[in-house]
C-alpha positions in Angstrom: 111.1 104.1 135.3 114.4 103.8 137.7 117.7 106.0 136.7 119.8 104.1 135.5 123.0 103.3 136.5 126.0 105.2 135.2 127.3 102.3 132.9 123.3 102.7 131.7 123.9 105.9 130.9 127.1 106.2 129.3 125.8 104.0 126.6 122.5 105.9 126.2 124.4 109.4 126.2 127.0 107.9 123.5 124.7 106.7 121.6 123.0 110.1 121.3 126.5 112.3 120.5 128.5 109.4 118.9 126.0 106.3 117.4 127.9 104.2 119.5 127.5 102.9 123.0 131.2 103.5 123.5 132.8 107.0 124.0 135.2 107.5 120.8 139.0 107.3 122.1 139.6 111.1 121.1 136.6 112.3 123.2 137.6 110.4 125.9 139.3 113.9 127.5 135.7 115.5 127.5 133.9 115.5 130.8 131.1 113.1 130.1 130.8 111.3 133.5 130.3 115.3 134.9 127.6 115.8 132.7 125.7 112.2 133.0 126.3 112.8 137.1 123.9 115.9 137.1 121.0 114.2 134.7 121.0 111.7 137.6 120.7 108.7 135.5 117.2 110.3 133.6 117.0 109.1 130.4 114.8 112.2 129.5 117.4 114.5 130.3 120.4 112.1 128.9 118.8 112.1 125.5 118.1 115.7 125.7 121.7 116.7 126.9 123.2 114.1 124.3 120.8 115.4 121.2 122.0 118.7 122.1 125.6 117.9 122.5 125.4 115.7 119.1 124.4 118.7 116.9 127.4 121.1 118.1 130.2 121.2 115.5 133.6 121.5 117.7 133.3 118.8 120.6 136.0 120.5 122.8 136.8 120.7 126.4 135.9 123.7 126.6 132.5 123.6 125.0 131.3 120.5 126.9 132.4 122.0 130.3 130.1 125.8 129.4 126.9 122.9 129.1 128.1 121.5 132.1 128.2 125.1 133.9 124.7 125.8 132.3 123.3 122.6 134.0 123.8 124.3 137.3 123.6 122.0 140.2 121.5 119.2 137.8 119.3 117.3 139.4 121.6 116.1 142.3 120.6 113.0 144.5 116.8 113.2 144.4 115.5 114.4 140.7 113.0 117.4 140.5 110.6 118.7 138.1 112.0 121.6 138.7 115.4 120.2 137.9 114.3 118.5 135.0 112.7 121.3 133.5 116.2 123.4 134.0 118.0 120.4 132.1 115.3 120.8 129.7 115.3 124.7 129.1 119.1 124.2 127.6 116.9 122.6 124.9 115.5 125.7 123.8 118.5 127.9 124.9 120.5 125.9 122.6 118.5 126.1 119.7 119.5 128.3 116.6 117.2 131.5 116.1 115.6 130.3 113.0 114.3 127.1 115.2 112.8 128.7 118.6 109.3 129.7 116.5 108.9 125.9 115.5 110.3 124.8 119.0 107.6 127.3 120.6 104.7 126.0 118.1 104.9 122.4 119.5 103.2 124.3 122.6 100.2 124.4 120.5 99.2 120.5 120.5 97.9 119.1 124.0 99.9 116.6 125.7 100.0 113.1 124.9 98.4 114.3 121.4 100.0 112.3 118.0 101.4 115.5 115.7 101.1 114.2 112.2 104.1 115.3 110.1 101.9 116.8 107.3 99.9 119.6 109.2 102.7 120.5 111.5 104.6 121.3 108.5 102.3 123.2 106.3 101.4 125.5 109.6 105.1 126.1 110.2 104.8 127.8 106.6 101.5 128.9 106.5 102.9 131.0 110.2 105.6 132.3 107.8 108.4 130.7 110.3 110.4 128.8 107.3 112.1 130.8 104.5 112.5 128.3 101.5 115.3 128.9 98.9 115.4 128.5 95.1 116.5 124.7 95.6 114.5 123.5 98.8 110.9 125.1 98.8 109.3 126.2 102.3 107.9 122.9 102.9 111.1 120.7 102.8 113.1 123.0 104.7 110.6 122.9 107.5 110.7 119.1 107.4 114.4 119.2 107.7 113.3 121.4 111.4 111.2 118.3 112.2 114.0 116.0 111.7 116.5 118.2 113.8 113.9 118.0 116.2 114.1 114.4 116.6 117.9 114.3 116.4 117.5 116.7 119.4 115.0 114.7 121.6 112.7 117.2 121.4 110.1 115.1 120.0 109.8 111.1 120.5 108.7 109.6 116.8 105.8 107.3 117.0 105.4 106.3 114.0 108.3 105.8 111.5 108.0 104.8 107.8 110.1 102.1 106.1 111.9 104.4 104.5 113.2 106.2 108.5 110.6 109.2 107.9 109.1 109.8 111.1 105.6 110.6 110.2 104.0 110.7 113.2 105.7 112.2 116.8 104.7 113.2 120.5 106.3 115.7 123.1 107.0 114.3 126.4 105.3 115.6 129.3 107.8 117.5 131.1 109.4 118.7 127.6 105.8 119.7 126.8 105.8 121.5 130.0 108.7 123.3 129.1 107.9 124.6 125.5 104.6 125.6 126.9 105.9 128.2 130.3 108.6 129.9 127.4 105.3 129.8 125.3 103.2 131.9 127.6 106.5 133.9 129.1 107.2 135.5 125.6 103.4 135.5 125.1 104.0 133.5 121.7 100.4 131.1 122.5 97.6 131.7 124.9 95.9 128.5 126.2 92.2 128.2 127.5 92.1 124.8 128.7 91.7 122.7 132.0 95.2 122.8 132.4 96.1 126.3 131.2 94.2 129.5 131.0 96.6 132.4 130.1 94.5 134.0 127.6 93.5 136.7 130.4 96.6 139.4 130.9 97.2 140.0 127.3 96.5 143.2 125.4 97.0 141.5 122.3 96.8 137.5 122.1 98.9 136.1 118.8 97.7 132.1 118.7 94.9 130.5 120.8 94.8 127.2 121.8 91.4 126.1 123.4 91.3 122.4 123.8 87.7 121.3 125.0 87.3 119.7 128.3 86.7 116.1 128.4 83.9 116.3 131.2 82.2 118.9 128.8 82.3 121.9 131.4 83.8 124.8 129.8 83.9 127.3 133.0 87.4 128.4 132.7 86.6 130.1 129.4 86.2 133.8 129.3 83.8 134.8 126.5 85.0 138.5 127.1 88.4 138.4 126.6 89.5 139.8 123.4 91.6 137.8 120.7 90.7 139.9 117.9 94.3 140.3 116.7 95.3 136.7 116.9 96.8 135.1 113.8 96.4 131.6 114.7 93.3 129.5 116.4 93.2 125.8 117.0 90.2 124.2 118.6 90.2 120.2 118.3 88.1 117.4 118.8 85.3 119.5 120.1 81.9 118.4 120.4 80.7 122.0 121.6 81.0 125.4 120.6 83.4 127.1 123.0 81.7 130.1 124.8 84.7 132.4 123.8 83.8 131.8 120.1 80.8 133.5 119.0 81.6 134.2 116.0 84.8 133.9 113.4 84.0 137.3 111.6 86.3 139.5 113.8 89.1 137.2 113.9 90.0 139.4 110.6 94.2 138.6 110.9 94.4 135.3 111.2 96.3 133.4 109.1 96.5 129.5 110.5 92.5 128.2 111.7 92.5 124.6 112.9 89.1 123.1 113.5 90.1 119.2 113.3 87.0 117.1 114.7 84.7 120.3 115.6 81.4 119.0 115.2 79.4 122.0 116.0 80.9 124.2 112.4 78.1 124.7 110.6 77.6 126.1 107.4 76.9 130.0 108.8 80.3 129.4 110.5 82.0 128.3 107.5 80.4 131.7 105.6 82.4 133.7 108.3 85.6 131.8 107.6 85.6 132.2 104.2 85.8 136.6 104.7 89.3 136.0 106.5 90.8 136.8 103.8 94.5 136.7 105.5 93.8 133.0 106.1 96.8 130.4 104.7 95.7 127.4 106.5 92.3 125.8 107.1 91.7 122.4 108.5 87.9 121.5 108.8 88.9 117.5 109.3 86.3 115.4 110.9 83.6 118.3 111.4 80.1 117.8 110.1 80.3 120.7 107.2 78.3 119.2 104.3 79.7 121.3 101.8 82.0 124.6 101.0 80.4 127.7 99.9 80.8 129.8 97.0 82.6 132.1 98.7 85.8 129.7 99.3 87.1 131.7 96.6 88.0 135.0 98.6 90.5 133.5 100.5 93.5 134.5 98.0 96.4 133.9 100.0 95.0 130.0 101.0 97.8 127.9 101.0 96.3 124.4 102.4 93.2 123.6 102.5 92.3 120.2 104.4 88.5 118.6 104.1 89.2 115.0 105.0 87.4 112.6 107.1 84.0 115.0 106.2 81.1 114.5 103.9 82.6 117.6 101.2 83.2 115.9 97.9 82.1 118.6 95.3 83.9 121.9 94.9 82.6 124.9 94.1 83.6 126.2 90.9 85.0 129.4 92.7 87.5 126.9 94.4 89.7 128.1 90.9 90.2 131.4 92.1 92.6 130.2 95.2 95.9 130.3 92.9 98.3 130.3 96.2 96.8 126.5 97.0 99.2 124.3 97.3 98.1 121.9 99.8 94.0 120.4 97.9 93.0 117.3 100.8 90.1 114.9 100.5 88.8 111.9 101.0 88.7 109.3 103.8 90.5 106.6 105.1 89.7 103.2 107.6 92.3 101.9 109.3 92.8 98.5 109.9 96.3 98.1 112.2 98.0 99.1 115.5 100.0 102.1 113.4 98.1 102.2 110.6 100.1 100.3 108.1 97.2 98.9 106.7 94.2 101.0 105.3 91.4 101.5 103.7 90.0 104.2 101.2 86.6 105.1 100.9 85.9 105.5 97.1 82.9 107.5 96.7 84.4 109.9 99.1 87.0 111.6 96.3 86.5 115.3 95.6 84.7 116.5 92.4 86.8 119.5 90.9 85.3 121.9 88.7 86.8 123.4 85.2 89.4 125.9 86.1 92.2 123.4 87.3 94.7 125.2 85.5 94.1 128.4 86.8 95.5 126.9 90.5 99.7 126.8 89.4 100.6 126.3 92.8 99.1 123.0 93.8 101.4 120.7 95.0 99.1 117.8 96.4 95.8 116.4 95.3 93.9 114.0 96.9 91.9 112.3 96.3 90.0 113.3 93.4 87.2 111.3 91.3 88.8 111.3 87.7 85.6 110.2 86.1 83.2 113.3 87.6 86.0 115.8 87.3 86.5 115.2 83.6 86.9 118.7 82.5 89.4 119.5 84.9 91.2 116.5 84.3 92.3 117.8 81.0 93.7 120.8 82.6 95.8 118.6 85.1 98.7 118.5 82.3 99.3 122.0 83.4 100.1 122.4 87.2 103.8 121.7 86.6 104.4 121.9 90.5 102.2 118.8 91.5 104.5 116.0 93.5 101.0 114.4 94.6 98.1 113.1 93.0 95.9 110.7 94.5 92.9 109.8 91.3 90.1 107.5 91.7 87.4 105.9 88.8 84.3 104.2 89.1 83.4 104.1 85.4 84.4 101.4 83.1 86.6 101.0 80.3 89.8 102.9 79.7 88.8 106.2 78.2 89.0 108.3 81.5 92.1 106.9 82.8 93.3 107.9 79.0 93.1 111.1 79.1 94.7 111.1 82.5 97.8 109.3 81.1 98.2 112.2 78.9 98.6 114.2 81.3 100.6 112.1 83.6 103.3 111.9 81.3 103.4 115.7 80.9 104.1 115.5 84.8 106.5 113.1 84.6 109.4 115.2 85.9 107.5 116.3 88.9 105.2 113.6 89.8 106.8 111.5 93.3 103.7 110.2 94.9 101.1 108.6 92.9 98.2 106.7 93.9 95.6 105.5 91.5 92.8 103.5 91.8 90.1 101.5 89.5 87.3 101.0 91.9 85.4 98.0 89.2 87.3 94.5 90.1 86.8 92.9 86.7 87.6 95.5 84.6 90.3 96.1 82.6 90.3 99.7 82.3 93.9 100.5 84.0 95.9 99.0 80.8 96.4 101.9 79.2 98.9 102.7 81.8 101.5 99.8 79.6 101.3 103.1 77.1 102.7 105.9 78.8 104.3 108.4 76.7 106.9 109.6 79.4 106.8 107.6 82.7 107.4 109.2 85.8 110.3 108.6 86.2 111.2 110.4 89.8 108.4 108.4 91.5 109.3 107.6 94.4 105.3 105.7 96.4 103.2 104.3 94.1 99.7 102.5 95.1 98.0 100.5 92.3 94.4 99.2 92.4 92.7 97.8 89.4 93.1 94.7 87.5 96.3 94.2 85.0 97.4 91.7 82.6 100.6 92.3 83.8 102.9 94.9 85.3 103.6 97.7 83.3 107.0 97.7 82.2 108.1 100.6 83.4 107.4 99.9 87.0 110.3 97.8 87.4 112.5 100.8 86.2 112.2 102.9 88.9 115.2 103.2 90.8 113.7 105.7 93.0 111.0 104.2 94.1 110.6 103.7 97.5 107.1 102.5 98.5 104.8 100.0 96.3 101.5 99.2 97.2 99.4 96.7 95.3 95.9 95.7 95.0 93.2 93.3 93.0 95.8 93.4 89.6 95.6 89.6 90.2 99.0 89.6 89.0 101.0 86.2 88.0 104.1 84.7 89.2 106.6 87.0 86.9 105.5 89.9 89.9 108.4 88.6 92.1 110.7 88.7 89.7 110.3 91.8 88.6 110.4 94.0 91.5 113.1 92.0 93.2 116.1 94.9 91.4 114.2 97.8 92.0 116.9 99.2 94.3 115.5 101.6 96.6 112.0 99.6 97.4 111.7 99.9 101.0 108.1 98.9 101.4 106.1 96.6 99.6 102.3 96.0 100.2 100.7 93.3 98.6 96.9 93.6 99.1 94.1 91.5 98.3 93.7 90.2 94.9 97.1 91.5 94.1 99.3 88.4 93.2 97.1 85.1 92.2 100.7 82.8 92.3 100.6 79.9 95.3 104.0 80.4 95.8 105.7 83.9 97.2 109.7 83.3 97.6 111.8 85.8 98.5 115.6 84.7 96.4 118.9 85.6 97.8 120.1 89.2 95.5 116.2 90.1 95.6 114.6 93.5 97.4 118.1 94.3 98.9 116.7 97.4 100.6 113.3 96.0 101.5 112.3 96.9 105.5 108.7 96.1 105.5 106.3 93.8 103.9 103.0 93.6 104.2 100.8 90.3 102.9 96.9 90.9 103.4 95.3 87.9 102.0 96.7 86.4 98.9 93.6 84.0 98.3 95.9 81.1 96.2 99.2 81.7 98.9 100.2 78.1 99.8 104.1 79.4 100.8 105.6 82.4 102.0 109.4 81.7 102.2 112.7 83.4 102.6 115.8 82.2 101.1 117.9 84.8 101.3 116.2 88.1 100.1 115.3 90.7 101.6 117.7 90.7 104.5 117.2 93.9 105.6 113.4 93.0 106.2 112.5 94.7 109.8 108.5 94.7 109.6 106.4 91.6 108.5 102.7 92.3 108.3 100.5 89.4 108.0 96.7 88.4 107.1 95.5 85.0 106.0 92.2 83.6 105.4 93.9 80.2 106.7 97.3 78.1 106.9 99.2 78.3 103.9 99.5 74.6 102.9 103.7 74.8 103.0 103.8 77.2 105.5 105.8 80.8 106.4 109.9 79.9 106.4 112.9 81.3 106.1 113.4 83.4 109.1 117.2 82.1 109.8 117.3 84.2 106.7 116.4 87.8 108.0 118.7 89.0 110.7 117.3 92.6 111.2 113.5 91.2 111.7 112.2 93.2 114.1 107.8 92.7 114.5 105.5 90.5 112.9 101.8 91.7 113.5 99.0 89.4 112.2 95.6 91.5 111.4 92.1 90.3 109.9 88.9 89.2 110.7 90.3 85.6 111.0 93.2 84.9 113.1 94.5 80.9 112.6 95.9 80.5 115.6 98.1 77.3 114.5 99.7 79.8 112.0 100.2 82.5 114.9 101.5 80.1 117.4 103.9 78.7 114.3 105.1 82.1 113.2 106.3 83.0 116.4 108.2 80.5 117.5 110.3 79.7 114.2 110.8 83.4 114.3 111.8 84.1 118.0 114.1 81.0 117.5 116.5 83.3 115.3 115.8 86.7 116.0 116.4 88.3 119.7 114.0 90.6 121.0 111.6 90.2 118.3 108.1 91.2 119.0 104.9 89.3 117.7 101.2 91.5 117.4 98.2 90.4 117.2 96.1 93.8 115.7 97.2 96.0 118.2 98.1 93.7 121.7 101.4 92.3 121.1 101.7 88.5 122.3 104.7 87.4 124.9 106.4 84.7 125.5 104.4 84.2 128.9 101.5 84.1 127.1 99.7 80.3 126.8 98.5 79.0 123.6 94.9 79.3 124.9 95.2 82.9 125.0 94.5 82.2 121.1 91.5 80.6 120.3 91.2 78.2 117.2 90.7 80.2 114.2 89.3 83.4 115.8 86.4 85.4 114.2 86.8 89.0 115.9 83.3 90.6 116.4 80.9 90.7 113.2 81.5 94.5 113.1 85.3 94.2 113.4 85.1 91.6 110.7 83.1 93.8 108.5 85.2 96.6 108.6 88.6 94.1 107.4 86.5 92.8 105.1 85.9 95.8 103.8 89.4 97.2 104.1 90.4 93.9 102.0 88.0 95.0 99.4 88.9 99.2 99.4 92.3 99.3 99.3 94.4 98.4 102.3 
């Protein structure tokens, strides 16, 4: 893009240090224009400079004129890479001791790759860079790192939850370049890629990156060069077996192994693994492993241990003996929209735990897990007083399963904040012995719900800390509204197929006061969807419908922060799209409209819609399915 302008950039760089696009009348002294003139209208290095300048405690003079020293001759009248990645370096520079580790780590993802929250966290602990305390454990310190991260500019979100999480983030280019030449100066990572290959120099290499080739040549790789002292290896999305690795047994001190989408492990490999018994981290995501040897159990200091996306659903029984776990991930998902608001689980995917459970007192998350063929562990779940997720699925009917897991729900109660449970038999009624929970869990803070109720339980409506509420086939009635409308923290609500039965879905004025996104897949009796003055902080509407509700979507004079509507499914009725988005555009500015994942503008003719589109019979079977599995 063009720099901008200096009028341009003095309300991107305030924005940054102040949250506000003018400068504050007290700072007016400080040399801003000096500092905006050498980032040369680059919104790259504005944001950088400003995210820097916005984290420093004393805004003096004096300060603001060392940054401007530091910035050298900036990038003057014709902007360099060189000059960028000078601007750039302060980033680092800047950064507090205990920060330069994670800062260096973000080297260790290829560029324009998506860095999911979750793993980057649990391998900034499982590397030993975060200290936690008595009050914040390892793993929410290091998410408050993430966060400065994006306060900085460091990292662009890409994905942010209703609730302002950013779960999903990126590192630009020539930031990427940046992290990754202080990476290989202070030999922190070795690369062996297309782009990089500075494995070869180094006595002793400390984390490998090899990142596969696209064109499936591999030449650059060195099967002789020696990484037997590395602590950390990441190979993704490799559809070959590198040439450097021959084997895992040597790779005896490693601590962090990340194998996402390798589909050349193989069982042999996986019994060389499990002797690295140093290892804390262990992602074997989208490989082709069918299952996890008996000897899981030597790793002892195994902190996370990540299986999702494969074919592994039983666990060995010695899976008891890893009592560092924390971090216990199965399962798979589908999903169905551009950023993944809407998905799908697959149920007979859920890991099978062996008796033991209890042995395991560090787990923090499990999921998912099949309650009904992990019925002897189950009992034992009462006793891991440390879980904050638990992610439990049923095929079986009747209640008596999901009753011996409300025992020991309520003994979790105080720790319990993300819960996700789900009754995989439509007509049955199996889920109602949730109305008789001893002690509610009361901290919750996401909850997702699929089975069928004869109404909510009543203790759902009392939880003020719940954030995130996801429904699905409880054909509840028309009470539903209602009854969530005080919860006064709900941020997101999902209503899924099958969830509410009502024609009518009205949104009344002192209802879901904090509510930012909404998501309606489906409602098979919906005849309105209208706004009258709730949820006015609504930002995200997420739409699917079979066909045009009878009175119509209204209301949108009635939600000033509206920000997207996306329509998803394997019908699209175009007179609904076409309605949609011009009542909303006609009272929101710069309001964008989706369709899946291409969003719609205003140029756009109404033949660019057809009728009531049918997407492809495979695309149509995979929402169907999605509206059948659990969003």
């Amino acid at each position: 893009m063009p720099p901008l302008e200096l009028e341009e950039s003095k309300i991107l760089f305030f924005k940054k240090v102040f949250q506000q696009e003018e400068c504050p009348p007290e700072y007016e002294h400080l040399p801003s224009v000096s500092i905006l003139k050498k980032c040369n209208g680059l919104p790259l290095a504005i944001v950088s400079i400003g995210g820097m300048l916005a984290r420093t405690e004393n805004k003096t003079k004096a300060e603001w004129e060392k940054v401007c020293k530091r910035l050298g001759s900036g990038l003057g009248t014709n902007a360099t890479i060189a000059g960028m990645r000078r601007i750039l370096s302060l980033s680092y520079h800047d950064l507090p001791y205990h920060l330069k580790a994670c800062f260096l780590y973000l080297s260790m993802y290829p560029e324009d790759y998506e860095i999911k929250r979750g793993p980057l966290v649990r391998q900034w602990v499982a590397e030993g860079f975060i200290s936690g305390t008595q009050e914040s454990p390892p793993e929410e310190v290091a998410e408050k790192y993430l966060d400065e991260f994006v306060d900085r500019s460091i990292v662009i979100p890409t994905s942010i939850a209703s609730t302002g999480v950013v779960r999903c983030c990126k590192v630009h280019d020539i930031m990427l370049d940046v992290i990754t030449s202080k990476s290989i100066q202070e030999n922190f990572i070795s690369f062996m890629s297309n782009q990089h290959n500075s494995a070869t120099g180094h006595d002793k290499i400390r984390r490998l990156l090899i990142h596969s080739n696209t064109n499936g040549r591999d030449k650059e790789e060195d099967p002789n060069i020696n990484f037997s002292h590395a602590r950390t290896l990441s190979i993704r999305r490799s559809s070959k077996r590198p040439r450097a690795i021959s084997s895992f047994a040597d790779l005896k001190l490693l601590r962090v192994l990340d194998l996402e989408g390798c589909q050349w492990l193989n069982t042999a490999d996986l019994k060389e693994i499990c002797k690295l018994c140093l290892l804390r981290y262990l992602c074997l995501r989208r490989t082709n492993v069918p299952e996890l040897p008996k000897l899981i159990g030597r790793l002892k200091e195994l902190m996370t241990l990540d299986v999702r996306e494969t074919s592994i659903t039983g666990l060995p029984e010695t899976i008891n003996q890893l009592e560092r776990l924390k971090h216990l991930l199965g399962g798979k998902y589908a999903h169905y929209t551009r950023i993944s608001r809407v998905k799908g689980f697959e149920p007979y995917k859920a890991l099978i735990l062996p008796r033991g459970l209890k042995k395991m007192k560090s787990l923090q998350k499990i999921a998912h897990v099949d309650i009904g063929k992990s019925y002897g562990a189950l009992e034992e779940l009462s006793e891991l007083s440390q879980v904050t997720k638990l992610c439990v699925i049923n095929h079986e009917s009747g209640g008596e399963k999901w009753r011996h897991f409300a025992k020991s729900l309520s003994k979790l109660c105080d720790s319990i904040r993300c819960l996700s449970i789900i009754h995989w038999l439509k007509d049955d009624m199996g889920l109602e012995v949730l109305w008789r929970l001893e002690s509610p869990p009361v901290f919750l803070e996401k909850l997702y719900l699929w089975g069928k109720l004869s109404a909510l339980p009543p203790w759902i409506p009392s939880l003020s800390y719940l954030v995130e509420l996801s429904l699905r086939e409880n054909f509840l009635d028309v009470e539903l509204v209602g009854k969530l409308g005080k919860l006064p923290s709900l941020a997101s609500l999902k209503l899924y197929s099958g969830s509410y039965v009502g024609t009518k879905l009205c949104f009344e004025k002192d209802q879901f006061l904090s509510l930012k996104e909404l998501i309606v897949d489906n409602l098979p009796h919906l005849d309105e969807l209208s706004f009258e003055g709730g949820a006015p902080a609504l930002e995200r509407l997420t739409l699917a419908f079979f066909r045009n509700p009878a009175s119509g979507i209204s209301g949108f004079q009635n939600l000033p922060k509206l920000k997207e509507i996306e329509f998803f499914g394997g019908v699209i009725v175009k007179s609904l799209v076409e309605k949609v988005k011009a009542d909303a555009k006609s009272h929101s500015e710069g309001l964008r409209v989706y369709l899946h994942d291409r969003p719609i503008d205003d140029s756009q003719e109404p033949g660019g819609i057809s009728g009531n589109m049918h997407f492809s019979v495979t695309r149509n079977k995979q929402v169907l399915r999605c509206h059948s599995q659990g969003g």
